[in-house]
TORKOL-4160 file (C-alpha; in steps of 0.2 Angstrom, whole numbers, padded with zeros to 4 digits, m for minus):
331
<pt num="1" X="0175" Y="m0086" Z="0105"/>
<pt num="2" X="0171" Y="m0090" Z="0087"/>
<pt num="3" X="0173" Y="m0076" Z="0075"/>
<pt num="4" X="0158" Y="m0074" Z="0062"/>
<pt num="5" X="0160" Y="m0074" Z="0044"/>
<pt num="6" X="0156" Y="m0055" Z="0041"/>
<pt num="7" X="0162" Y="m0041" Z="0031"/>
<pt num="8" X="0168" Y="m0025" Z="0033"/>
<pt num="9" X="0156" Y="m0018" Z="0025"/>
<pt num="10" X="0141" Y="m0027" Z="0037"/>
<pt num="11" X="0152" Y="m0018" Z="0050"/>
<pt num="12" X="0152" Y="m0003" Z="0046"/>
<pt num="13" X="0133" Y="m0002" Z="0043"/>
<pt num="14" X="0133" Y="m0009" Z="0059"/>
<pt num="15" X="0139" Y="0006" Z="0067"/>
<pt num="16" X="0132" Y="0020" Z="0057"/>
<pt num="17" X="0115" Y="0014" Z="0068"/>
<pt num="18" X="0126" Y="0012" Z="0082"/>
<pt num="19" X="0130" Y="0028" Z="0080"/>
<pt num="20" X="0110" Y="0036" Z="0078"/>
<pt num="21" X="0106" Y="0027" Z="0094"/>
<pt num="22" X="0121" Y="0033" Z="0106"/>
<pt num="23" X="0125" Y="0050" Z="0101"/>
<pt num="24" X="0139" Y="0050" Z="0117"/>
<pt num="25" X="0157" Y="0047" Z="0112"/>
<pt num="26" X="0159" Y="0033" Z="0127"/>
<pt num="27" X="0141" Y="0024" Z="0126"/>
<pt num="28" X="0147" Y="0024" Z="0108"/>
<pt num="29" X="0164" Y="0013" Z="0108"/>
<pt num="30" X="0155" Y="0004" Z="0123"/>
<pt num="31" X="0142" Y="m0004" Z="0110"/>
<pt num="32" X="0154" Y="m0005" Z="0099"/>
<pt num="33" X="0164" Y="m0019" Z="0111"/>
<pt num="34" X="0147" Y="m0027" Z="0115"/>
<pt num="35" X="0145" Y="m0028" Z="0095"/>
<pt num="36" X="0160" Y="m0035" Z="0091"/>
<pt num="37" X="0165" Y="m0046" Z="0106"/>
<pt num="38" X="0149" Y="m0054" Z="0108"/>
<pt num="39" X="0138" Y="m0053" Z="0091"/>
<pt num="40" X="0151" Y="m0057" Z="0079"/>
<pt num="41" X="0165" Y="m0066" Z="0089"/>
<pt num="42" X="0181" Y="m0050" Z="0087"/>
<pt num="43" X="0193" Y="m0048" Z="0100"/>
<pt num="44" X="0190" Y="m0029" Z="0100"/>
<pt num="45" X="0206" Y="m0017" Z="0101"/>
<pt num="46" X="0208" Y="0002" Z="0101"/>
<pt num="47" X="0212" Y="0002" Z="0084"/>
<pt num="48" X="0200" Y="m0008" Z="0077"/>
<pt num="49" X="0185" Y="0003" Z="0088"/>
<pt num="50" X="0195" Y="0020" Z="0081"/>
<pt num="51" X="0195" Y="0012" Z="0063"/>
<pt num="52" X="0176" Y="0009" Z="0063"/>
<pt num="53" X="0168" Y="0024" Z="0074"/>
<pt num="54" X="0181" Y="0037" Z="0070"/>
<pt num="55" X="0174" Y="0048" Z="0083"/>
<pt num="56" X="0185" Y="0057" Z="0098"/>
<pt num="57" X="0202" Y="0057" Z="0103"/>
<pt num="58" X="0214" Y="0040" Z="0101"/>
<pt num="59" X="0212" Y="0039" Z="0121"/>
<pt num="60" X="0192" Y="0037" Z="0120"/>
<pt num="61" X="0193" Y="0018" Z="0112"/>
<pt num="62" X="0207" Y="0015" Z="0125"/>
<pt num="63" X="0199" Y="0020" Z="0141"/>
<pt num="64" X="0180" Y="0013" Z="0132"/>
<pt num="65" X="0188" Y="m0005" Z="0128"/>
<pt num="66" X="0199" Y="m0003" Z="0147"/>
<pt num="67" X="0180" Y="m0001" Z="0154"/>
<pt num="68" X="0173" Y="m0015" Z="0143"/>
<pt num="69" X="0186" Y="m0028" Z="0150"/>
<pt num="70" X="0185" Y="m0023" Z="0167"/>
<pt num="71" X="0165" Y="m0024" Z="0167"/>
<pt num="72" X="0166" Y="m0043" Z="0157"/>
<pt num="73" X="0178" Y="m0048" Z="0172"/>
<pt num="74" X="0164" Y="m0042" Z="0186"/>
<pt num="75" X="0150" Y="m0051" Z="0177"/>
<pt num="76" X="0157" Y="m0066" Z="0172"/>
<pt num="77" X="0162" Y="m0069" Z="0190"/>
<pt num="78" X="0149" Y="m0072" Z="0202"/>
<pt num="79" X="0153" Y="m0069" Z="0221"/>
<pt num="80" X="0144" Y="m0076" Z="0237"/>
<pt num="81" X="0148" Y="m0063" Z="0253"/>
<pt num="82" X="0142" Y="m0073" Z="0268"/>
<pt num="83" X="0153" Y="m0074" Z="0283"/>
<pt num="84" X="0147" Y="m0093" Z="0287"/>
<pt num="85" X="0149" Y="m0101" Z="0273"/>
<pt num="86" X="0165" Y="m0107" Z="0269"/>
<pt num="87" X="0181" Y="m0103" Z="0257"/>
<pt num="88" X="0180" Y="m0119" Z="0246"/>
<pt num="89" X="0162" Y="m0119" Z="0245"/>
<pt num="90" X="0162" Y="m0101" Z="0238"/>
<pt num="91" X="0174" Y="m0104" Z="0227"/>
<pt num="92" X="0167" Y="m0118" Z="0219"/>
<pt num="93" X="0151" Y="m0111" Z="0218"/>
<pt num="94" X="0156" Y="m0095" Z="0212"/>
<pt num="95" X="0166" Y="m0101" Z="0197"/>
<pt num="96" X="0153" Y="m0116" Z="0194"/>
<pt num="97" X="0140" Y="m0099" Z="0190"/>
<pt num="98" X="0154" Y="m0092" Z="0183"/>
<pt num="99" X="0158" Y="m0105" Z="0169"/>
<pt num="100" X="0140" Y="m0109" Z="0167"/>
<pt num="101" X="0138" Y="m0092" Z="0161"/>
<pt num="102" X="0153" Y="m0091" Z="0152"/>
<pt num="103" X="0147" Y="m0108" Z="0143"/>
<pt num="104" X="0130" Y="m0100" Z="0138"/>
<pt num="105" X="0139" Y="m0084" Z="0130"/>
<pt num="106" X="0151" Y="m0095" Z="0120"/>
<pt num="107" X="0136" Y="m0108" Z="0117"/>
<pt num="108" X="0125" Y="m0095" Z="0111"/>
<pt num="109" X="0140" Y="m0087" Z="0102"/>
<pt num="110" X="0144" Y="m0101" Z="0091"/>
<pt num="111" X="0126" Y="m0106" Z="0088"/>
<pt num="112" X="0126" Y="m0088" Z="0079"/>
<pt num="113" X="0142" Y="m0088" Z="0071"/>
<pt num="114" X="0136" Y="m0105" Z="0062"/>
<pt num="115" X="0122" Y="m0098" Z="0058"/>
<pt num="116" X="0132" Y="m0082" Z="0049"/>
<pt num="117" X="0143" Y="m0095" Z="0040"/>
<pt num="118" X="0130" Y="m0105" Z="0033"/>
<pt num="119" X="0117" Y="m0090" Z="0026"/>
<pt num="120" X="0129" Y="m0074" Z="0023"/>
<pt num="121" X="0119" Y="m0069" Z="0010"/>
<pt num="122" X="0104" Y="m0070" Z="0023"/>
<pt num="123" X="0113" Y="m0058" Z="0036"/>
<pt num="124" X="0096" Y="m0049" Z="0042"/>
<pt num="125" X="0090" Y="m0066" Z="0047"/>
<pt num="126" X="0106" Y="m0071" Z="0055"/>
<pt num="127" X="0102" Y="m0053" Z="0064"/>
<pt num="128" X="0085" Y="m0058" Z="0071"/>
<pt num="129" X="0093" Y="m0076" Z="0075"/>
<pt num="130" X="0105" Y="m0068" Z="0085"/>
<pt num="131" X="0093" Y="m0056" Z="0095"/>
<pt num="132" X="0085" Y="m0071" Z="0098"/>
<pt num="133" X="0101" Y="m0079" Z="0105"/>
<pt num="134" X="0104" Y="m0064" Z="0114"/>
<pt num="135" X="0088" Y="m0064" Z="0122"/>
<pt num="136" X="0087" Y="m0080" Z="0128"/>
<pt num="137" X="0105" Y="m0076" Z="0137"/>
<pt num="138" X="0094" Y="m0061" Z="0145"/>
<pt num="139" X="0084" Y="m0075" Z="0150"/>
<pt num="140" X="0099" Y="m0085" Z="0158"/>
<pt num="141" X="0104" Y="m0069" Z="0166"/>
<pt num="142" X="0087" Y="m0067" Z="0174"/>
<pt num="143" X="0089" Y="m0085" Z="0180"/>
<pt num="144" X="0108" Y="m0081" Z="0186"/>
<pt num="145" X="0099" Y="m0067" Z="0195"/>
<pt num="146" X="0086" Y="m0076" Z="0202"/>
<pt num="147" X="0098" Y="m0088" Z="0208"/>
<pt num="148" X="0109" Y="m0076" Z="0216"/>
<pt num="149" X="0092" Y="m0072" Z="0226"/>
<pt num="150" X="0092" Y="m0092" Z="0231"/>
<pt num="151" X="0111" Y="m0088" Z="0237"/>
<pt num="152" X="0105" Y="m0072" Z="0249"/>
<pt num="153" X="0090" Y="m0084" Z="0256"/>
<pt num="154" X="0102" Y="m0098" Z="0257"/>
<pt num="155" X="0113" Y="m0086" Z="0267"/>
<pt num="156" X="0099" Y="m0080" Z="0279"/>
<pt num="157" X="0094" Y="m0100" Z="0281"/>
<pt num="158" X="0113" Y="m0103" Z="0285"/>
<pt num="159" X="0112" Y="m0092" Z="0297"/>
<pt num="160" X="0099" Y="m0099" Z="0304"/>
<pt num="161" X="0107" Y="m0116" Z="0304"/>
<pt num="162" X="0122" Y="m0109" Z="0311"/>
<pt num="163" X="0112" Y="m0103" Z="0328"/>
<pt num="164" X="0106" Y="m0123" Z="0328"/>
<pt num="165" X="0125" Y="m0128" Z="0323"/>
<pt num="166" X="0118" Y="m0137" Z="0306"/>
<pt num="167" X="0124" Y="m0126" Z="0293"/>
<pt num="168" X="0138" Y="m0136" Z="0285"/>
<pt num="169" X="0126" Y="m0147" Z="0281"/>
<pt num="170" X="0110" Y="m0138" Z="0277"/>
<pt num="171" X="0122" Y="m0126" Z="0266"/>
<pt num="172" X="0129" Y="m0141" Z="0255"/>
<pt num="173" X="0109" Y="m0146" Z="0252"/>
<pt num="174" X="0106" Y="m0129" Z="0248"/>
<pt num="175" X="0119" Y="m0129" Z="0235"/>
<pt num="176" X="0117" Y="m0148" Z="0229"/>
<pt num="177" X="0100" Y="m0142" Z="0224"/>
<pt num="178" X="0103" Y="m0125" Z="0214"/>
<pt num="179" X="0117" Y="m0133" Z="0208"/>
<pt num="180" X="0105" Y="m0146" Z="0201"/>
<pt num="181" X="0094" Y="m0133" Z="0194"/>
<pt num="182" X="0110" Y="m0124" Z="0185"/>
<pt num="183" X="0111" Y="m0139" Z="0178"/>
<pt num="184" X="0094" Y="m0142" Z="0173"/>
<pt num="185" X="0092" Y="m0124" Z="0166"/>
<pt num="186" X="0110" Y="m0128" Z="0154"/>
<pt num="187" X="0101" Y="m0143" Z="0146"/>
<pt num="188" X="0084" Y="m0132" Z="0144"/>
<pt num="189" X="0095" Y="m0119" Z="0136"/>
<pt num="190" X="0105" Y="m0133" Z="0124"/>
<pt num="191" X="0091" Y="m0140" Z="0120"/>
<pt num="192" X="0084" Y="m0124" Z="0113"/>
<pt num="193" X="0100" Y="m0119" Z="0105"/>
<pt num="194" X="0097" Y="m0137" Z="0095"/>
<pt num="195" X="0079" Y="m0131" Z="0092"/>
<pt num="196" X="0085" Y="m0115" Z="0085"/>
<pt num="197" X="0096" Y="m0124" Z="0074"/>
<pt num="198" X="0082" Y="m0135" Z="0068"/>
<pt num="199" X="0074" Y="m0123" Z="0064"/>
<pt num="200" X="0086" Y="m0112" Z="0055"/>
<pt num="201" X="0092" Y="m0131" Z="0045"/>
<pt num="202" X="0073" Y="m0132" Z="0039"/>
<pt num="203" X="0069" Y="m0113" Z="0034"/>
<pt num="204" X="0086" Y="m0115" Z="0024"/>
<pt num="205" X="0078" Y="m0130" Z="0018"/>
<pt num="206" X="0061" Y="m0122" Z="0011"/>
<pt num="207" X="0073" Y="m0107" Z="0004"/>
<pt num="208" X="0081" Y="m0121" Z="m0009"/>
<pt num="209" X="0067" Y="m0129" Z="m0011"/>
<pt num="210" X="0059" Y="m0111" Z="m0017"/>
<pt num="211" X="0075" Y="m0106" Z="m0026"/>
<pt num="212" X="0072" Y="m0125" Z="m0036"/>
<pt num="213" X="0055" Y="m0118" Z="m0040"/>
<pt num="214" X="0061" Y="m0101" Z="m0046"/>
<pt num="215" X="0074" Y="m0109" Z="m0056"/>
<pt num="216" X="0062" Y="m0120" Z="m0065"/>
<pt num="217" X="0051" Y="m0105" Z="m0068"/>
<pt num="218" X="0065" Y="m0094" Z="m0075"/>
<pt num="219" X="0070" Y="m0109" Z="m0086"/>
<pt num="220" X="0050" Y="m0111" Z="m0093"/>
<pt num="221" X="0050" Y="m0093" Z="m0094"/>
<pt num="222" X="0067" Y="m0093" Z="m0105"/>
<pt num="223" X="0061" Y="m0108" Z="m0115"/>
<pt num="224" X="0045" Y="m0096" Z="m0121"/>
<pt num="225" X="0053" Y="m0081" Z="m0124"/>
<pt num="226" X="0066" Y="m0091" Z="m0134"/>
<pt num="227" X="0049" Y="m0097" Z="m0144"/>
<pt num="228" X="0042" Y="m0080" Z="m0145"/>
<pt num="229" X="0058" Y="m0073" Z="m0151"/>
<pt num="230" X="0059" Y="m0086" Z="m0165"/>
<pt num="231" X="0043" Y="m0083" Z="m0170"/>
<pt num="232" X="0045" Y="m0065" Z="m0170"/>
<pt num="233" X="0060" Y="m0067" Z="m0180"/>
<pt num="234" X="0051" Y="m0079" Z="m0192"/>
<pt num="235" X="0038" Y="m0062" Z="m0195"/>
<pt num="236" X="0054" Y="m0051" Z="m0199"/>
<pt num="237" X="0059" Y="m0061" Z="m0211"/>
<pt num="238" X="0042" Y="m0062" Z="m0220"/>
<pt num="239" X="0043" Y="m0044" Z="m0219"/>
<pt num="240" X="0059" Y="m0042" Z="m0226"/>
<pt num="241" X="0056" Y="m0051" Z="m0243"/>
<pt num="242" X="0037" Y="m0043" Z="m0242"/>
<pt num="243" X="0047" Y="m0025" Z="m0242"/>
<pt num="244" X="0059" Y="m0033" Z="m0255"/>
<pt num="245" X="0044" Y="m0037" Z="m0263"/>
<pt num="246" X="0037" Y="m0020" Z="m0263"/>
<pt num="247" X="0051" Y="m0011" Z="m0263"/>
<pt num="248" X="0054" Y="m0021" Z="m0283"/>
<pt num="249" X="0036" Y="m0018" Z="m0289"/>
<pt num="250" X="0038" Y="0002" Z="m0285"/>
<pt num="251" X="0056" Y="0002" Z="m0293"/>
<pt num="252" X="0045" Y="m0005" Z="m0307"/>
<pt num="253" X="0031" Y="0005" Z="m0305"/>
<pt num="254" X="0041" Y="0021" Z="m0304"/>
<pt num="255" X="0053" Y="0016" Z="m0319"/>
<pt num="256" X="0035" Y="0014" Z="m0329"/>
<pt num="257" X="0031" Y="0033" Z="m0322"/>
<pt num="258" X="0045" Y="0038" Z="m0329"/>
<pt num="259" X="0045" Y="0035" Z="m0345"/>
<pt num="260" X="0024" Y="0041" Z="m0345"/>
<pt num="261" X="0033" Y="0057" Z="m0338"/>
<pt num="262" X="0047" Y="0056" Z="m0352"/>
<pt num="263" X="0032" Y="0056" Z="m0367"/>
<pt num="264" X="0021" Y="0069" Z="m0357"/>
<pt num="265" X="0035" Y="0077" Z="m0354"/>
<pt num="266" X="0041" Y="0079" Z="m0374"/>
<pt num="267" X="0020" Y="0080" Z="m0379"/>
<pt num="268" X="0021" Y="0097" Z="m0369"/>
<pt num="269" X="0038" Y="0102" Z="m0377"/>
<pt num="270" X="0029" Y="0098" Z="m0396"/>
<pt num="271" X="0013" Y="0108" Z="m0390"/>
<pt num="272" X="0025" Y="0122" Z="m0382"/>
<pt num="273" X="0033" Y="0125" Z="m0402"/>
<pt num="274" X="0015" Y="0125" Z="m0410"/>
<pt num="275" X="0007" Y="0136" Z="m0398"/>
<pt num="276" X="0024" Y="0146" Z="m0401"/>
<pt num="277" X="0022" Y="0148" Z="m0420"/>
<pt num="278" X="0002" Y="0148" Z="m0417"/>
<pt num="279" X="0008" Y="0165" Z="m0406"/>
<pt num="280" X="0019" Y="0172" Z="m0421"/>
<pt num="281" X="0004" Y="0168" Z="m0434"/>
<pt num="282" X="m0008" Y="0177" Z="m0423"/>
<pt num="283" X="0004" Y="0193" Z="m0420"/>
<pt num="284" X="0010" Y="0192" Z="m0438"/>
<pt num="285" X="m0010" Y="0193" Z="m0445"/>
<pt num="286" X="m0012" Y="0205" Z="m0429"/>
<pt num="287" X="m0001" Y="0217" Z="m0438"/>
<pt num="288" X="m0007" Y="0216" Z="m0454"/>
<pt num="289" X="m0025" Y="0217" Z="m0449"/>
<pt num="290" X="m0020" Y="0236" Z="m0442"/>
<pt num="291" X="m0008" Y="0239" Z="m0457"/>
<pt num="292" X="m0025" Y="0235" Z="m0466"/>
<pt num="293" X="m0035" Y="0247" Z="m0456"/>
<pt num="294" X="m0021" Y="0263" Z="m0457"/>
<pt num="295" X="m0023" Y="0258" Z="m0475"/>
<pt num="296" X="m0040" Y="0259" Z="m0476"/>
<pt num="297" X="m0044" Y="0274" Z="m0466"/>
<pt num="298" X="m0031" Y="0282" Z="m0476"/>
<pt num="299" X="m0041" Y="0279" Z="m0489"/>
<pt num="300" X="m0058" Y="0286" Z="m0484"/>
<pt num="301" X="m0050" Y="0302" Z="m0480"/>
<pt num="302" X="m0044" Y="0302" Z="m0498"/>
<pt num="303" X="m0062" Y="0301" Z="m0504"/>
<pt num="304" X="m0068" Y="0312" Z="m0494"/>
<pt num="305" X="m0056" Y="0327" Z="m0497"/>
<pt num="306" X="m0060" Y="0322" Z="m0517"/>
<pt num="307" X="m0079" Y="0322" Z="m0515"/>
<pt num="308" X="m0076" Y="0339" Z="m0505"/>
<pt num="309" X="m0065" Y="0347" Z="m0520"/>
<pt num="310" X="m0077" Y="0339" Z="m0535"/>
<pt num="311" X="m0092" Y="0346" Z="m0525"/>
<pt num="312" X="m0086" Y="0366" Z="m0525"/>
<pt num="313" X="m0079" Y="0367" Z="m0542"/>
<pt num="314" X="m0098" Y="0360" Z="m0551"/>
<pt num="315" X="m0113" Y="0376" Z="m0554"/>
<pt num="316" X="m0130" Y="0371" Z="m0549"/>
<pt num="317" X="m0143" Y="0371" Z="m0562"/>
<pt num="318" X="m0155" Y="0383" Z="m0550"/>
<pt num="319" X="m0153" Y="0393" Z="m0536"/>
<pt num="320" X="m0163" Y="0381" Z="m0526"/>
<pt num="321" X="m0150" Y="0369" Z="m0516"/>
<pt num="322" X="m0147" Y="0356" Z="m0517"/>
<pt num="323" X="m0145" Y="0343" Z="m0504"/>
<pt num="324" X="m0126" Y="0336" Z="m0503"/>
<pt num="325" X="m0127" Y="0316" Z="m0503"/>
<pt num="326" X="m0120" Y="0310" Z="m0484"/>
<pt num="327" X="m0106" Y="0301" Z="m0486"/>
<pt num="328" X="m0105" Y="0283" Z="m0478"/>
<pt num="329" X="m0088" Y="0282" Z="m0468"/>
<pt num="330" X="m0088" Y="0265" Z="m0470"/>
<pt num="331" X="m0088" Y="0264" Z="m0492"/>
């Protein structure tokens, strides 16, 4: 068999759903055999099984790949039981089914492991080719079977033939015609193999074309974005002199604010001083406007203790009163 161009990794995903679907230690490393042997083309050994499932003792890969031999032996060799027919005509029938079946397998192997080699990247296709593959040797295995059924009925007709002594050569017509149909059902399987292939070569064709197209589209793409960017680098660096611009004409601006400020700022100061000695004219006059007042109340009580005084020591000229003159506070 031809080993497929696969990873380790494609492996061991392989398993992890092996392992979901058989839960059984036995079934487990049994699939497992199947796997590699027949899907990807790998002599299977204990250690390799006990490497990938890591499940059970070291004895369970042994005794599952020991099973797995002995079963491939049983099926790849088909055996006609009739006590009329002869030694060399079973034989040859026999291993003529045998290698058929044997030449399907490998057939339908290699057919896959080209496919593998040719689109690794594509491995879930490769998968569903594969289950193709593998169905169509169900299908040789259901033909195989149907011509095992053939065999029995040609074993009851050479029993027949042997109670009218013709069975030699009945028999080899017998097995001249379902080894014709063997054969037919070989080139009926090839050629679907080669239409498989076709098919495979033009899908792998439309993939490049489409990866051609997506190329060309990424490259349009590019070329635009490169535009845009350009353009949008051409607007940044209008920006940047329009903020130097800017950024000159408020230096400016605020270089003529400042000297505004610097005159305000000195006018105030002035205004400050006059309002200061407007303050100590107004508390200077302040205090001598009450000094003034003392002064003059001071002075009213003068006069009115003197008119008191002058007023007792005068006569009056009758004894009729006279009416003192009121004194005005305010002369």
């Amino acid at each position: 068999m031809i080993p497929n161009n696969i990873n380790e990794q494609q492996l061991h995903t392989e398993i992890e759903l092996l392992k979901i679907q058989f839960p059984q230690t036995r079934d487990l490393y049994r699939e497992a055999c199947v796997l590699l042997f027949f899907r990807h083309g790998i002599t299977p050994t204990a250690n390799k099984l006990y490497q990938l499932v890591r499940k059970g003792s070291m004895s369970a890969p042994s005794e599952a790949l020991n099973k797995f031999w002995l079963e491939l032996r049983e099926k790849s060799r088909v055996r006609i039981e009739s006590p009329g027919i002869p030694e060399e005509l079973k034989d040859s029938a026999g291993t003529f089914v045998s290698t058929l079946w044997r030449q399907a397998q490998e057939a339908a192997d290699a057919s896959f492991s080209v496919h593998m080699a040719e689109a690794n990247d594509k491995v879930m296709q490769s998968l569903k080719d594969a289950e193709t593959a593998q169905k169509q040797t169900a299908d040789a295995e259901l033909k195989l079977e149907a011509t095992k059924a053939q065999l029995q009925n040609a074993e009851k007709q050479i029993l027949d033939f042997e109670k009218t002594h013709a069975v030699d050569i009945n028999t080899l017509a017998t097995q001249e015609k379902t080894l014709k149909t063997l054969l037919n059902e070989r080139e009926n399987l090839g050629r679907s193999l080669e239409d498989t292939r076709k098919t495979f070569s033009q899908d792998l064709d439309k993939l490049h074309a489409s990866l051609g197209k997506a190329e060309a589209q990424y490259r349009s793409l590019e070329k635009k974005s490169l535009l845009e960017i350009e353009k949008e680098r051409q607007n940044v660096i209008k920006l940047e002199k329009l903020h130097s611009k800017l950024v000159e004409t408020s230096r400016s601006d605020q270089r003529r604010y400042q000297k505004d400020i610097e005159i305000l700022q000195n006018t105030i100061s002035e205004l400050r001083e006059k309002l200061g000695t407007s303050n100590g004219k107004l508390f200077e006059v302040s205090g001598q406007q009450r000094e003034a007042a003392n002064k003059l109340k001071q002075a009213e009580k003068k006069l009115a203790s003197f008119d008191l005084k002058h007023l007792r020591k005068t006569k009056p000229d009758s004894t009729k009163s006279k009416k003192l003159p009121k004194l005005d506070s305010t002369s």
